[in-house]
C-alpha positions in Angstrom: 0.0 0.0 0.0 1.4 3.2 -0.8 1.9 5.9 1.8 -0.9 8.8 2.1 2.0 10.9 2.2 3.3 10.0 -1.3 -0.3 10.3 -2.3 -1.1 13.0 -1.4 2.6 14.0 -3.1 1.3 13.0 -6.5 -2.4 14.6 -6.4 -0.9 17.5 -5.1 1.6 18.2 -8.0 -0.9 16.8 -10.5 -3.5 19.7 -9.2 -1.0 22.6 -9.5 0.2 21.7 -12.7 -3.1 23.1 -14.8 -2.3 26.5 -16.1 -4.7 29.0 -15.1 -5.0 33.0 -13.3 -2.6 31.5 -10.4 0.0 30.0 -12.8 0.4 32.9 -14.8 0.4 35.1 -12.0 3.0 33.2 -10.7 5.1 33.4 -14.0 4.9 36.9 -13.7 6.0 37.3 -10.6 9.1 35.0 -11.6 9.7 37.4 -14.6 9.7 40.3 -12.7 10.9 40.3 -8.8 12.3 37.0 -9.3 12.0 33.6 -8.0 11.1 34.3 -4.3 8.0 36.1 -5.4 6.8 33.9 -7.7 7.1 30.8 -5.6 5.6 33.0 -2.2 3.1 33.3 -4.6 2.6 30.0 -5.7 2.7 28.7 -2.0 -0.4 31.0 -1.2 -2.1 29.0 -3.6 -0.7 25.6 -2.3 -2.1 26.1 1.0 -5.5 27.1 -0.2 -5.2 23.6 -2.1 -4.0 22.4 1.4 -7.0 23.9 3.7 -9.5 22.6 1.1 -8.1 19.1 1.2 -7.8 19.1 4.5 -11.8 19.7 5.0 -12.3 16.6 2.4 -9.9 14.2 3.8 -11.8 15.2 7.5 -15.0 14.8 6.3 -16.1 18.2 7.3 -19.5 18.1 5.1 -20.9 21.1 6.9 -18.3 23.2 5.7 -17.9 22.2 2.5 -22.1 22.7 2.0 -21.7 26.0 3.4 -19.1 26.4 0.8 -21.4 25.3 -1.9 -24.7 26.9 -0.9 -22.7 30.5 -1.0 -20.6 29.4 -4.5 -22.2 31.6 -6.8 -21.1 34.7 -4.1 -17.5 33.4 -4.2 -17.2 33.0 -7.4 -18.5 36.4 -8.1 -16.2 38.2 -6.1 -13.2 35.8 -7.3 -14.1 37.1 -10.8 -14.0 40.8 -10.1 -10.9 40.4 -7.9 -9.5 38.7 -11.1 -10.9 41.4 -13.5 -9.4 44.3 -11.2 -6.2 42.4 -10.9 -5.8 42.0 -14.6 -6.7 46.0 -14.8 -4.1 46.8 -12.2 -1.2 44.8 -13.9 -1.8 46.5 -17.0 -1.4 49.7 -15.8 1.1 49.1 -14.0 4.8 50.1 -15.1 6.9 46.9 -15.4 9.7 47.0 -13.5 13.4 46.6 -15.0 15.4 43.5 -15.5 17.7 44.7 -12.9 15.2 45.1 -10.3 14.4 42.5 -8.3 14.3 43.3 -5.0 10.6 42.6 -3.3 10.3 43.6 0.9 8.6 41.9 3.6 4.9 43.5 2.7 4.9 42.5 -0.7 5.6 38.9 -0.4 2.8 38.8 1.9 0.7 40.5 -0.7 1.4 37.9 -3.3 0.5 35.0 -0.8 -2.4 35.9 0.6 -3.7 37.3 -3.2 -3.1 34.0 -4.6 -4.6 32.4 -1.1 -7.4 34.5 -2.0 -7.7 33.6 -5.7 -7.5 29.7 -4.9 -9.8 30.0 -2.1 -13.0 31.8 -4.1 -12.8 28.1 -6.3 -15.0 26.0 -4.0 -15.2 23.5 -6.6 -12.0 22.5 -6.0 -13.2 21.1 -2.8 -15.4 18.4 -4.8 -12.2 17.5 -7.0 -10.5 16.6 -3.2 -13.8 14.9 -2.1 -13.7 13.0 -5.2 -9.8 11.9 -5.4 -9.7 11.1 -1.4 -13.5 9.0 -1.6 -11.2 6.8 -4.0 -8.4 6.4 -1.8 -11.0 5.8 0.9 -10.8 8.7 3.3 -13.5 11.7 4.1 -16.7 12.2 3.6 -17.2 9.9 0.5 -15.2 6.9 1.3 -15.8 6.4 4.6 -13.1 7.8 6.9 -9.4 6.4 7.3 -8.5 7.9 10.4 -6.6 11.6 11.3 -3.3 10.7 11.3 -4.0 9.0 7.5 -6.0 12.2 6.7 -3.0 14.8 7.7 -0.1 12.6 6.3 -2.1 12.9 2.7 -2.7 16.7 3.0 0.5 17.1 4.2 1.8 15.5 0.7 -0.5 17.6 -0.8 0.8 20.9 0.5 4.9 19.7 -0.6 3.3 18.5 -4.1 1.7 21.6 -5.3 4.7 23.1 -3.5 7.2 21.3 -5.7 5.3 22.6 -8.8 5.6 26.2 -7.7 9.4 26.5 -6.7 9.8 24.4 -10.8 8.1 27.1 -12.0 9.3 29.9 -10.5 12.9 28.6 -10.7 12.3 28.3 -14.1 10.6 31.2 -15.0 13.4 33.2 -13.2 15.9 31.5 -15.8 13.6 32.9 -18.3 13.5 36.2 -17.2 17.3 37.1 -17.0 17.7 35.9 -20.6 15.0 38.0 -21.6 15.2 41.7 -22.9 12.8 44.1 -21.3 11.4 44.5 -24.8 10.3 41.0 -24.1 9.1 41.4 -20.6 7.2 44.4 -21.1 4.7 42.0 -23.6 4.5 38.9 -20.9 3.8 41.6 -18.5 0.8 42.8 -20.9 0.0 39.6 -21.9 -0.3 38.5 -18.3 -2.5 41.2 -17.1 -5.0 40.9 -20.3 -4.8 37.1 -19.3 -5.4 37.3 -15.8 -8.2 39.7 -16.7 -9.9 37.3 -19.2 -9.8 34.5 -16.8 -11.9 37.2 -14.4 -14.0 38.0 -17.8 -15.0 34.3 -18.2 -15.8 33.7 -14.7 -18.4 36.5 -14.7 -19.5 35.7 -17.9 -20.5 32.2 -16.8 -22.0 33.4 -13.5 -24.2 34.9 -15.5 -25.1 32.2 -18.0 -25.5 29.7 -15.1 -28.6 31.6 -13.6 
Protein backbone atom coordinates (compact mmCIF):
# COMPACT_ATOMS: atom_id res chain seq x y z
CA UNK A 1 0.00 0.00 0.00
CA UNK A 2 1.36 3.21 -0.77
CA UNK A 3 1.94 5.94 1.80
CA UNK A 4 -0.95 8.77 2.07
CA UNK A 5 1.97 10.93 2.20
CA UNK A 6 3.31 9.95 -1.31
CA UNK A 7 -0.33 10.25 -2.27
CA UNK A 8 -1.11 13.01 -1.40
CA UNK A 9 2.64 14.02 -3.07
CA UNK A 10 1.26 12.99 -6.54
CA UNK A 11 -2.38 14.60 -6.42
CA UNK A 12 -0.92 17.47 -5.12
CA UNK A 13 1.56 18.23 -8.02
CA UNK A 14 -0.92 16.84 -10.49
CA UNK A 15 -3.50 19.74 -9.18
CA UNK A 16 -1.01 22.57 -9.53
CA UNK A 17 0.19 21.74 -12.75
CA UNK A 18 -3.12 23.14 -14.76
CA UNK A 19 -2.33 26.46 -16.13
CA UNK A 20 -4.67 28.96 -15.06
CA UNK A 21 -5.04 32.95 -13.29
CA UNK A 22 -2.60 31.51 -10.35
CA UNK A 23 0.03 29.97 -12.80
CA UNK A 24 0.37 32.88 -14.84
CA UNK A 25 0.43 35.06 -11.98
CA UNK A 26 3.03 33.17 -10.75
CA UNK A 27 5.11 33.44 -14.00
CA UNK A 28 4.88 36.95 -13.66
CA UNK A 29 6.05 37.33 -10.64
CA UNK A 30 9.06 35.02 -11.65
CA UNK A 31 9.65 37.44 -14.60
CA UNK A 32 9.65 40.26 -12.71
CA UNK A 33 10.91 40.34 -8.82
CA UNK A 34 12.31 37.00 -9.29
CA UNK A 35 12.00 33.63 -8.00
CA UNK A 36 11.14 34.28 -4.32
CA UNK A 37 7.97 36.13 -5.42
CA UNK A 38 6.82 33.90 -7.66
CA UNK A 39 7.11 30.83 -5.57
CA UNK A 40 5.64 33.05 -2.16
CA UNK A 41 3.06 33.32 -4.65
CA UNK A 42 2.62 29.96 -5.73
CA UNK A 43 2.73 28.73 -2.03
CA UNK A 44 -0.39 30.99 -1.16
CA UNK A 45 -2.11 29.04 -3.61
CA UNK A 46 -0.74 25.62 -2.26
CA UNK A 47 -2.07 26.12 1.03
CA UNK A 48 -5.55 27.10 -0.16
CA UNK A 49 -5.23 23.59 -2.07
CA UNK A 50 -4.03 22.41 1.36
CA UNK A 51 -7.04 23.93 3.67
CA UNK A 52 -9.53 22.63 1.07
CA UNK A 53 -8.10 19.06 1.16
CA UNK A 54 -7.82 19.15 4.46
CA UNK A 55 -11.77 19.67 5.00
CA UNK A 56 -12.29 16.60 2.36
CA UNK A 57 -9.89 14.19 3.79
CA UNK A 58 -11.76 15.21 7.46
CA UNK A 59 -15.03 14.83 6.32
CA UNK A 60 -16.07 18.15 7.26
CA UNK A 61 -19.51 18.06 5.15
CA UNK A 62 -20.88 21.14 6.93
CA UNK A 63 -18.35 23.21 5.71
CA UNK A 64 -17.93 22.23 2.51
CA UNK A 65 -22.11 22.73 2.00
CA UNK A 66 -21.66 25.96 3.45
CA UNK A 67 -19.10 26.40 0.79
CA UNK A 68 -21.40 25.28 -1.88
CA UNK A 69 -24.75 26.94 -0.88
CA UNK A 70 -22.69 30.47 -1.02
CA UNK A 71 -20.63 29.38 -4.47
CA UNK A 72 -22.17 31.61 -6.80
CA UNK A 73 -21.07 34.74 -4.13
CA UNK A 74 -17.49 33.39 -4.23
CA UNK A 75 -17.22 32.99 -7.40
CA UNK A 76 -18.54 36.39 -8.14
CA UNK A 77 -16.16 38.19 -6.12
CA UNK A 78 -13.24 35.84 -7.32
CA UNK A 79 -14.10 37.06 -10.82
CA UNK A 80 -13.99 40.77 -10.09
CA UNK A 81 -10.91 40.39 -7.91
CA UNK A 82 -9.52 38.66 -11.13
CA UNK A 83 -10.89 41.43 -13.49
CA UNK A 84 -9.37 44.25 -11.20
CA UNK A 85 -6.16 42.42 -10.85
CA UNK A 86 -5.81 41.98 -14.57
CA UNK A 87 -6.65 45.96 -14.81
CA UNK A 88 -4.13 46.84 -12.20
CA UNK A 89 -1.22 44.80 -13.93
CA UNK A 90 -1.81 46.54 -17.03
CA UNK A 91 -1.44 49.66 -15.81
CA UNK A 92 1.11 49.05 -13.99
CA UNK A 93 4.81 50.15 -15.06
CA UNK A 94 6.92 46.93 -15.44
CA UNK A 95 9.72 46.95 -13.53
CA UNK A 96 13.45 46.56 -14.95
CA UNK A 97 15.36 43.53 -15.49
CA UNK A 98 17.73 44.67 -12.88
CA UNK A 99 15.25 45.13 -10.28
CA UNK A 100 14.41 42.47 -8.27
CA UNK A 101 14.30 43.31 -4.98
CA UNK A 102 10.60 42.55 -3.26
CA UNK A 103 10.29 43.62 0.86
CA UNK A 104 8.57 41.86 3.57
CA UNK A 105 4.94 43.53 2.73
CA UNK A 106 4.91 42.48 -0.74
CA UNK A 107 5.63 38.90 -0.41
CA UNK A 108 2.81 38.80 1.90
CA UNK A 109 0.69 40.51 -0.66
CA UNK A 110 1.44 37.93 -3.31
CA UNK A 111 0.45 35.00 -0.83
CA UNK A 112 -2.41 35.89 0.56
CA UNK A 113 -3.70 37.27 -3.21
CA UNK A 114 -3.11 34.03 -4.57
CA UNK A 115 -4.64 32.42 -1.06
CA UNK A 116 -7.42 34.50 -1.99
CA UNK A 117 -7.69 33.63 -5.68
CA UNK A 118 -7.51 29.70 -4.91
CA UNK A 119 -9.77 29.95 -2.05
CA UNK A 120 -12.95 31.85 -4.10
CA UNK A 121 -12.84 28.06 -6.34
CA UNK A 122 -14.98 25.96 -4.00
CA UNK A 123 -15.23 23.52 -6.58
CA UNK A 124 -11.98 22.54 -5.97
CA UNK A 125 -13.23 21.07 -2.75
CA UNK A 126 -15.40 18.42 -4.85
CA UNK A 127 -12.22 17.49 -7.02
CA UNK A 128 -10.53 16.63 -3.22
CA UNK A 129 -13.75 14.87 -2.06
CA UNK A 130 -13.69 13.03 -5.19
CA UNK A 131 -9.84 11.93 -5.38
CA UNK A 132 -9.71 11.14 -1.44
CA UNK A 133 -13.55 8.99 -1.59
CA UNK A 134 -11.21 6.83 -4.01
CA UNK A 135 -8.42 6.44 -1.76
CA UNK A 136 -11.05 5.85 0.86
CA UNK A 137 -10.78 8.66 3.34
CA UNK A 138 -13.46 11.66 4.09
CA UNK A 139 -16.73 12.17 3.62
CA UNK A 140 -17.20 9.89 0.51
CA UNK A 141 -15.17 6.87 1.35
CA UNK A 142 -15.80 6.38 4.59
CA UNK A 143 -13.07 7.79 6.93
CA UNK A 144 -9.44 6.36 7.33
CA UNK A 145 -8.48 7.88 10.42
CA UNK A 146 -6.58 11.63 11.26
CA UNK A 147 -3.34 10.69 11.25
CA UNK A 148 -4.02 8.96 7.49
CA UNK A 149 -5.99 12.22 6.69
CA UNK A 150 -2.99 14.78 7.70
CA UNK A 151 -0.10 12.62 6.34
CA UNK A 152 -2.13 12.86 2.70
CA UNK A 153 -2.72 16.74 2.97
CA UNK A 154 0.51 17.12 4.16
CA UNK A 155 1.84 15.50 0.73
CA UNK A 156 -0.45 17.62 -0.78
CA UNK A 157 0.78 20.91 0.46
CA UNK A 158 4.90 19.68 -0.60
CA UNK A 159 3.35 18.46 -4.05
CA UNK A 160 1.68 21.60 -5.25
CA UNK A 161 4.69 23.10 -3.51
CA UNK A 162 7.16 21.31 -5.68
CA UNK A 163 5.32 22.63 -8.84
CA UNK A 164 5.59 26.15 -7.65
CA UNK A 165 9.38 26.49 -6.68
CA UNK A 166 9.80 24.36 -10.75
CA UNK A 167 8.08 27.08 -12.02
CA UNK A 168 9.27 29.88 -10.46
CA UNK A 169 12.89 28.62 -10.67
CA UNK A 170 12.29 28.25 -14.13
CA UNK A 171 10.62 31.23 -15.00
CA UNK A 172 13.43 33.20 -13.16
CA UNK A 173 15.85 31.47 -15.80
CA UNK A 174 13.60 32.88 -18.29
CA UNK A 175 13.51 36.19 -17.21
CA UNK A 176 17.30 37.13 -16.97
CA UNK A 177 17.73 35.94 -20.56
CA UNK A 178 14.98 38.04 -21.63
CA UNK A 179 15.25 41.69 -22.92
CA UNK A 180 12.82 44.14 -21.25
CA UNK A 181 11.36 44.53 -24.76
CA UNK A 182 10.34 40.98 -24.10
CA UNK A 183 9.12 41.43 -20.56
CA UNK A 184 7.19 44.37 -21.13
CA UNK A 185 4.71 41.98 -23.59
CA UNK A 186 4.51 38.87 -20.93
CA UNK A 187 3.77 41.60 -18.49
CA UNK A 188 0.80 42.78 -20.92
CA UNK A 189 0.05 39.55 -21.94
CA UNK A 190 -0.32 38.45 -18.26
CA UNK A 191 -2.51 41.24 -17.05
CA UNK A 192 -4.99 40.87 -20.29
CA UNK A 193 -4.84 37.12 -19.27
CA UNK A 194 -5.45 37.27 -15.77
CA UNK A 195 -8.24 39.67 -16.73
CA UNK A 196 -9.87 37.32 -19.20
CA UNK A 197 -9.79 34.47 -16.79
CA UNK A 198 -11.94 37.21 -14.37
CA UNK A 199 -13.99 37.95 -17.85
CA UNK A 200 -15.04 34.31 -18.22
CA UNK A 201 -15.81 33.73 -14.73
CA UNK A 202 -18.37 36.53 -14.73
CA UNK A 203 -19.54 35.74 -17.90
CA UNK A 204 -20.51 32.17 -16.82
CA UNK A 205 -22.03 33.43 -13.51
CA UNK A 206 -24.21 34.89 -15.48
CA UNK A 207 -25.11 32.21 -18.03
CA UNK A 208 -25.47 29.71 -15.09
CA UNK A 209 -28.62 31.57 -13.59
Amino acid sequence: MTPPFITGLAIGFTIAVPVGPVGVLCLKRSLRDGRLAGLISGLGAATADAIYGLIAALGLTFITNELLAHQREIQLGGGIFLLLLGINMLRAKPASVGARTVDSPRLKRAFFSTLALTLTNPMTILAFVGIFAGFGIGAGGGGGGTSTSCWLVSGVFVGSAIWWTILSSSAEWLGKRMQQGGLRVFHAFAGILIAGFGVWQLIRLALDR
